[in-house]
C-alpha positions in Angstrom: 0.0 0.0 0.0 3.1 2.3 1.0 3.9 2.7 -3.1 0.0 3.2 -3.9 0.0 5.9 -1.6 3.2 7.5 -3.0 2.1 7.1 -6.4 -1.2 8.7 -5.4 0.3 11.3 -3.7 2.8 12.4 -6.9 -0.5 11.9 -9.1 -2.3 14.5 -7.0 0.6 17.2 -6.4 1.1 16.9 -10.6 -2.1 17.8 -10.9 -2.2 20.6 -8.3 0.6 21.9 -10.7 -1.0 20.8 -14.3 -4.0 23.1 -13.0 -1.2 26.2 -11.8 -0.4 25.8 -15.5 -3.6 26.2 -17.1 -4.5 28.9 -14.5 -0.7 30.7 -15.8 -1.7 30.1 -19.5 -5.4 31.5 -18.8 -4.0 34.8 -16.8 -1.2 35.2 -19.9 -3.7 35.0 -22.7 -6.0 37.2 -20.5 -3.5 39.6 -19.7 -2.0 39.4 -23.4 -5.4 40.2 -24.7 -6.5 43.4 -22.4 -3.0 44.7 -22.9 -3.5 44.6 -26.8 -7.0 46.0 -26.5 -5.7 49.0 -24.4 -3.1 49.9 -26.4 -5.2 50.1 -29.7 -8.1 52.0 -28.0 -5.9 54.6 -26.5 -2.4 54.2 -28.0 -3.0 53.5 -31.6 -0.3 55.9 -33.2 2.4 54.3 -32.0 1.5 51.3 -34.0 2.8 50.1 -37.6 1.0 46.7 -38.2 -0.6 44.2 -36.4 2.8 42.6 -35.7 3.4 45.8 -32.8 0.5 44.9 -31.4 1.1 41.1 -31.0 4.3 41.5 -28.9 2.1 42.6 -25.8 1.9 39.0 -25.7 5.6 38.3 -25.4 5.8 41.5 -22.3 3.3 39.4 -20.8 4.5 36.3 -21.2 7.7 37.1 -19.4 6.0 39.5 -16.7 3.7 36.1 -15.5 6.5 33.7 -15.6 9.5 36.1 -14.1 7.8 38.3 -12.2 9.4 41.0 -13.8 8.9 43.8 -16.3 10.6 44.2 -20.3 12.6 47.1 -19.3 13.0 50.0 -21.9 9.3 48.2 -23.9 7.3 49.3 -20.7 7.3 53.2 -21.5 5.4 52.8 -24.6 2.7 51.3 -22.3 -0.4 53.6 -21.6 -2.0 54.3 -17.9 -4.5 51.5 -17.9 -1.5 48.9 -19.7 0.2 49.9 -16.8 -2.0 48.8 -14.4 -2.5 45.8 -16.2 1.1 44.9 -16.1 1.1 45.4 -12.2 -1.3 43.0 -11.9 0.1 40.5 -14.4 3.4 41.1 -11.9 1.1 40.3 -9.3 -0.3 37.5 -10.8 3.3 36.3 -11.9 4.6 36.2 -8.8 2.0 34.2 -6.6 1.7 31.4 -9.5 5.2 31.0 -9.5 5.3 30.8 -5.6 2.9 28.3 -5.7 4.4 26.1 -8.3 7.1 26.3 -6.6 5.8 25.5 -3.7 4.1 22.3 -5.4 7.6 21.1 -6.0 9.3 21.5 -3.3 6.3 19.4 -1.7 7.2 16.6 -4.3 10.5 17.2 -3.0 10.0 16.5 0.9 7.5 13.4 -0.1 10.1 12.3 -2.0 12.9 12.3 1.0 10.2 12.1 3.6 10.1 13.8 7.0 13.6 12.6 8.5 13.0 10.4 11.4 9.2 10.7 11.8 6.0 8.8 10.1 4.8 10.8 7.2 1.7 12.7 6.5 -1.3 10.5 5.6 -2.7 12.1 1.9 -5.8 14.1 2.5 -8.8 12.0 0.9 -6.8 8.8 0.6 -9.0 6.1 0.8 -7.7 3.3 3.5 -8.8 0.0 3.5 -9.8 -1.7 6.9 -6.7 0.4 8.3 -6.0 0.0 11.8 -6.4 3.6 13.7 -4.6 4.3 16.4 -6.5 7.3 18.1 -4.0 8.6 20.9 -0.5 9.0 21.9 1.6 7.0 24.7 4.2 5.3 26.0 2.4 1.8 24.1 2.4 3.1 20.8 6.0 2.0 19.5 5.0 -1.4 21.2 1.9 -2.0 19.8 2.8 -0.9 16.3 6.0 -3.1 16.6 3.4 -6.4 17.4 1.1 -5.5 14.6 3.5 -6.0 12.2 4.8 -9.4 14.3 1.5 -10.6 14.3 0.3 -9.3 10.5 3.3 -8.4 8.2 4.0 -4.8 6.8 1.2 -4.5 4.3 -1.8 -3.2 6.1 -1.8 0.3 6.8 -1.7 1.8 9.9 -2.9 5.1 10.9 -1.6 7.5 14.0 -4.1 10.4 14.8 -3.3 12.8 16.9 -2.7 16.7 17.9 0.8 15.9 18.0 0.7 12.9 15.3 3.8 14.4 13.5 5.9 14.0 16.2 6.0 10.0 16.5 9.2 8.7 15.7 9.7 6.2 13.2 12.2 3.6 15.4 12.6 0.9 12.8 12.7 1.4 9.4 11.3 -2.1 8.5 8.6 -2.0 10.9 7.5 1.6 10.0 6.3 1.1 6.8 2.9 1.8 6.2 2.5 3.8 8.7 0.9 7.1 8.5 0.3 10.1 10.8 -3.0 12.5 10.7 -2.8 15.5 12.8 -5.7 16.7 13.7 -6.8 20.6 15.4 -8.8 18.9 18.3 -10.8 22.9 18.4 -11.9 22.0 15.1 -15.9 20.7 15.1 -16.4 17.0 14.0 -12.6 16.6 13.2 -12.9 13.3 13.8 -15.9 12.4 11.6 -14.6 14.3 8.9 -11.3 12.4 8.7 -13.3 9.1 9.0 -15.3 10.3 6.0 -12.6 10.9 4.1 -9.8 8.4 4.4 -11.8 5.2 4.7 -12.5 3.2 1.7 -16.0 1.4 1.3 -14.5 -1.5 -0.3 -14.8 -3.4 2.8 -14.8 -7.1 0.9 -11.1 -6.5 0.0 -9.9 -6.6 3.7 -8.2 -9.8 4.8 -9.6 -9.6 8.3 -13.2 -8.9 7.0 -13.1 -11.7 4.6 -12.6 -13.9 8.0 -15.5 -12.4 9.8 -18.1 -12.4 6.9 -20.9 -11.4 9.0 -19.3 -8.7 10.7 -17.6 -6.7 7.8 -15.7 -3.4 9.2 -14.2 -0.3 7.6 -11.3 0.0 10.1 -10.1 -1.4 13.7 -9.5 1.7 15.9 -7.4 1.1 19.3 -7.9 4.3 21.2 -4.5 5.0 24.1 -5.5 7.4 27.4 -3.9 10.3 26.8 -1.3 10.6 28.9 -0.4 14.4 29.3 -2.9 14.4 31.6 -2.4 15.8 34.9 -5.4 14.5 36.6 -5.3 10.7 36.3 -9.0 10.3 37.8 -10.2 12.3 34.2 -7.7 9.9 32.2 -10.1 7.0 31.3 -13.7 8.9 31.4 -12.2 11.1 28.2 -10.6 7.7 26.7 -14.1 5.8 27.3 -15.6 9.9 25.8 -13.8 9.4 22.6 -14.8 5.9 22.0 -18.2 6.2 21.9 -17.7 9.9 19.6 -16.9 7.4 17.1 -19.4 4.8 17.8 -21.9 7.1 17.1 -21.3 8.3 13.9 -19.2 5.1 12.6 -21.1 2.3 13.1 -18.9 -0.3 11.1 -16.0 0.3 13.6 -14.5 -1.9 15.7 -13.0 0.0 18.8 -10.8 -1.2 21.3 -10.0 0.6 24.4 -7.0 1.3 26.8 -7.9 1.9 30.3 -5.7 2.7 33.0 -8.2 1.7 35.9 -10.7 -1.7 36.6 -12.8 0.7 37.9 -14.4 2.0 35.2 -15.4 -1.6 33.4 -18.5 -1.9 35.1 -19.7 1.9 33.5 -19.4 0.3 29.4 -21.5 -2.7 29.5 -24.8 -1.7 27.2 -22.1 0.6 25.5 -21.1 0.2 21.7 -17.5 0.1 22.5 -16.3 -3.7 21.4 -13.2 -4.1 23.1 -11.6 -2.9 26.6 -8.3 -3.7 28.5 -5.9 -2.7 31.2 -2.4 -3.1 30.6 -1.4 -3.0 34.1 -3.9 -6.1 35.0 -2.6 -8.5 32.1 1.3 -7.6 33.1 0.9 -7.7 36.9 -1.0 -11.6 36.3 1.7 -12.5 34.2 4.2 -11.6 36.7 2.4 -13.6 39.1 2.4 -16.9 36.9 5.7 -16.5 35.9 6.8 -16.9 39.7 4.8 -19.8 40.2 5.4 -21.2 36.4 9.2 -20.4 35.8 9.1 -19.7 32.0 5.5 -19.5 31.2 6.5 -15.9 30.1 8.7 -17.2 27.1 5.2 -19.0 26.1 2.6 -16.2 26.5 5.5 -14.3 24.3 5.5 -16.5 21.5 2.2 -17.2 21.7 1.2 -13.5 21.4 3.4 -13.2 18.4 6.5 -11.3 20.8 8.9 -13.8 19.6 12.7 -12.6 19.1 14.2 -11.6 15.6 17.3 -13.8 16.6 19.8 -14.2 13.2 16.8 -13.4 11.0 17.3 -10.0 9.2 14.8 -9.7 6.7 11.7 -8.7 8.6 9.0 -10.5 6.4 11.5 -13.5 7.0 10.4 -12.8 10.8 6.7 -12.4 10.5 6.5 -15.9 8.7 9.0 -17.5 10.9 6.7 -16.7 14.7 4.1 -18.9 15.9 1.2 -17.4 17.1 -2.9 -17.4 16.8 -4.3 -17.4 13.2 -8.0 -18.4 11.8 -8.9 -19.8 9.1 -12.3 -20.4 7.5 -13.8 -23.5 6.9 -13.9 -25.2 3.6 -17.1 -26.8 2.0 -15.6 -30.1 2.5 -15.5 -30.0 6.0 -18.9 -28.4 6.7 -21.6 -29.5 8.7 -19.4 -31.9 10.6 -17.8 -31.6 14.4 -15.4 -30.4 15.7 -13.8 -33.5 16.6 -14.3 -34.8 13.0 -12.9 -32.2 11.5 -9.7 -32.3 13.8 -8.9 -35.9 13.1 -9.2 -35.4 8.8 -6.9 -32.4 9.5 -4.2 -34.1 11.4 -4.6 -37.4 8.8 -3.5 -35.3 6.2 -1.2 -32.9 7.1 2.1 -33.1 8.6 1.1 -30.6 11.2 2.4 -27.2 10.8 0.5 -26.4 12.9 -1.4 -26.9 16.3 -5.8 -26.7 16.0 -6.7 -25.4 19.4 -10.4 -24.6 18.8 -13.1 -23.0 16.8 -15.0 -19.3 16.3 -18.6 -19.9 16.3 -21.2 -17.0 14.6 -24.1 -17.0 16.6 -27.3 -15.3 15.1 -29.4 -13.3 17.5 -31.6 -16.1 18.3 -28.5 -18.5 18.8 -26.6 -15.6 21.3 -29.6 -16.1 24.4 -28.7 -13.9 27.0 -25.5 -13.5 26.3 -24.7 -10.5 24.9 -21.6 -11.1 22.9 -20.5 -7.7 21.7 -19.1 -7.4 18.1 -17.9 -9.5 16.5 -20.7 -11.9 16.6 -18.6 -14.6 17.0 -17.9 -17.0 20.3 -14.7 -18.5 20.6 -14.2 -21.8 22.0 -10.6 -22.5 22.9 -10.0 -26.6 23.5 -13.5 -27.5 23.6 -14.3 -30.2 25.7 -16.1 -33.2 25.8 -19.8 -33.8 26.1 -19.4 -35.2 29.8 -17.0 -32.4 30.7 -19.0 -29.5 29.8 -21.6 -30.7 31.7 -19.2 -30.8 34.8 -17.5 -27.9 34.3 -20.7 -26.0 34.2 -22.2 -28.5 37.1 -19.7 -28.0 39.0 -17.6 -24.7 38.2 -20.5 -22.8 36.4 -18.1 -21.8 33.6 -19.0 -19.5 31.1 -16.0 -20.9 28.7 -17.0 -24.1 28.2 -20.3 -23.1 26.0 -19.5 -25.5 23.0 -18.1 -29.0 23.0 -16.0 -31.3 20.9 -19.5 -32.3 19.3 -20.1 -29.3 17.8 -21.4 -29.2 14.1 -19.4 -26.2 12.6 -20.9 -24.5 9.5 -24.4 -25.8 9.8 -26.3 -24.2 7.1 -24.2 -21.4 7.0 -20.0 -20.7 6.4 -19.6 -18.3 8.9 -17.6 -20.2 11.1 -13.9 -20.1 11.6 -11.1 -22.8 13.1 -8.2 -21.6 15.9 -4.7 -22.3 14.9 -1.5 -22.0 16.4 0.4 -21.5 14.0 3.7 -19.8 12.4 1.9 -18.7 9.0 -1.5 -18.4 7.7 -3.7 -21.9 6.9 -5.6 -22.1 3.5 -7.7 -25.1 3.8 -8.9 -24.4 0.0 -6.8 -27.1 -1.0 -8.1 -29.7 1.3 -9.6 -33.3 -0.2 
């Protein structure tokens, strides 16, 4: 997408300039013309042949493009030519400043903004982009596990009141990457810019052509600000800003950065998909890790975290980690369990990979009570048996047990998707 966008970018700044052009050969011919007329209206005995007259066009000419006069030719130039070659000066002067403003422009896209993200184009329609509405201390990490988890080819876009100021840290994990500073005094900024910049052309997303039933223009993580003095007003503007775009984008999928519990039980019945604490996820780790030496280096991999080692080339990297991944379901395996479907997989490949469970859509009248928020999809990690769901729930009352080994997948539908670890995406196209 990085050279699409550069190629759009020279397209439109050629343009801006084609048009400068035409505007510099209207102004000339205009100017050219009204000089001519003046001259034979009030000047006329200072002309031979039509030849005398014609070479207003040439003063012109080099008045608009200079921004300077003919010398010793302007004194047989009446009053009102006069004025018109002021104004042709004028005119001269601000075209040319703003062709040549145009190319340097060309110039610093060219070469970039040394050390920083660059400018996203103004109208440049994204596909399913992921937003990043916010700037903290996460950012360079969370960008950095994007590309781990999802290569360099989806775009990712940084919007902020002080977006140009994000540095890029690693060439090869910075591409793509975009910056969209916004004036936060400015009335619906934010609806304006998700107007503009994302594309409609939501089939053409990988992610959405997993989740079918749940297509979405763009995945927007939103970070507390944290300039903030006041920490008590840090997450009530985070959990404000989320539901500003809920409102007016309803194909969004938002996920939210807290910095406090406290504030989880105020977003249920709320729009906003997604919300997490940092803080909680590290300090539980921390605690397993004492009591599970290790486990660390396994939530790491796991999550995609794993270390470049001796590997250079960073696409190299990507395919090289072994983390989640979903695949969809192909027709031959349809309308059958989950436990039939696990044993063709394993009889007939080698196992690149490890099938840890399933994402089940649920329809309205399939989700109950439980109000799953968007996606509408449940996901079952190492379903159980038949007899041990009914124990867990018996005995534990376990919400994560909903499904079972048993369960058909794809039943009337092809909604449904299959949990892989896995160090590169599975295509089950090709299965017989």
């Amino acid at each position: 997408m990085n050279r699409v966008v550069q190629r759009y970018q020279l397209r439109k700044r050629l343009k801006e300039i084609s048009n400068l052009f035409i505007v510099l050969v209207i102004v000339w011919f205009v100017g050219g013309t009204l000089t001519i007329l003046s001259q034979w209206a009030f000047s006329a005995e200072i002309h031979n042949s039509i030849y005398d007259y014609l070479q207003y066009y040439w003063i012109v000419f080099i008045e608009v493009t200079s921004g300077f006069d003919v010398g010793e030719e302007v004194k047989i130039l009446n009053n009102i030519s006069m004025a018109i070659t002021v104004v042709m000066l004028i005119a001269g002067m601000v075209i040319g400043g703003l062709v040549s403003g145009e190319i340097i422009a060309i110039i610093l896209n060219a070469s970039k903004k040394a050390g920083f993200i660059p400018e996203a184009p103004s109208n440049f329609k994204f596909i399913d982009p992921i937003i990043i509405y916010g700037i903290n201390e996460h950012i360079h990490g969370i960008i950095s596990s994007l590309r781990n988890l999802d290569g360099i080819y989806r775009d990712i876009l940084v919007i902020d009141k002080e977006a140009d100021t994000v540095h890029i840290i690693d060439e090869s994990v910075y591409v793509n990457v975009w910056h969209i500073k916004v004036n936060t005094a400015k009335k619906n900024y934010l609806k304006e810019i998700f107007s503009n910049n994302l594309s409609r052309e939501l089939q053409y997303s990988s992610t959405n052509r997993l989740f079918k039933k749940s297509l979405k223009s763009c995945r927007v993580i939103i970070l507390p600000d944290q300039t903030k003095e006041n920490d008590a007003f840090t997450d009530p503007d985070t959990i404000q800003k989320a539901m500003e775009i809920e409102t007016f984008k309803r194909d969004i999928y938002t996920i939210v950065e807290l910095y406090s519990d406290d504030v989880k039980k105020y977003l249920h019945q709320k729009n906003i998909e997604e919300w997490l604490n940092i803080s909680d996820y590290s300090t539980r780790l921390i605690a397993q890790s004492a009591l599970r030496p290790g486990l660390t280096t396994v939530f790491n991999e796991i999550m995609g975290g794993g270390s470049k080692g001796d590997i250079d080339d960073f696409n190299e990297m990507v395919g090289s980690i072994e983390n989640i991944r979903l695949s969809l379901i192909p027709e031959q395996l349809s309308n059958q369990s989950y436990k039939e479907i696990s044993k063709k997989l394993y009889s007939q490949y080698e196992s690149p990979y490890t099938l840890i469970g399933f994402c089940k859509y649920l329809s309205k009248e399939e989700k109950g009570k439980d109000l799953l928020r968007n996606p509408d999809y449940y996901y079952q990690v190492n379903p159980p048996s038949i007899e041990k769901q009914d124990q867990f729930i018996k005995n534990h009352d376990s919400r994560s047990v909903r499904f079972n080994s048993q369960t058909i997948l794809n039943k009337g539908h092809d909604n449904d998707l299959l949990i892989f670890l896995s160090s590169k995406d599975i295509n089950l196209n090709h299965f017989t």
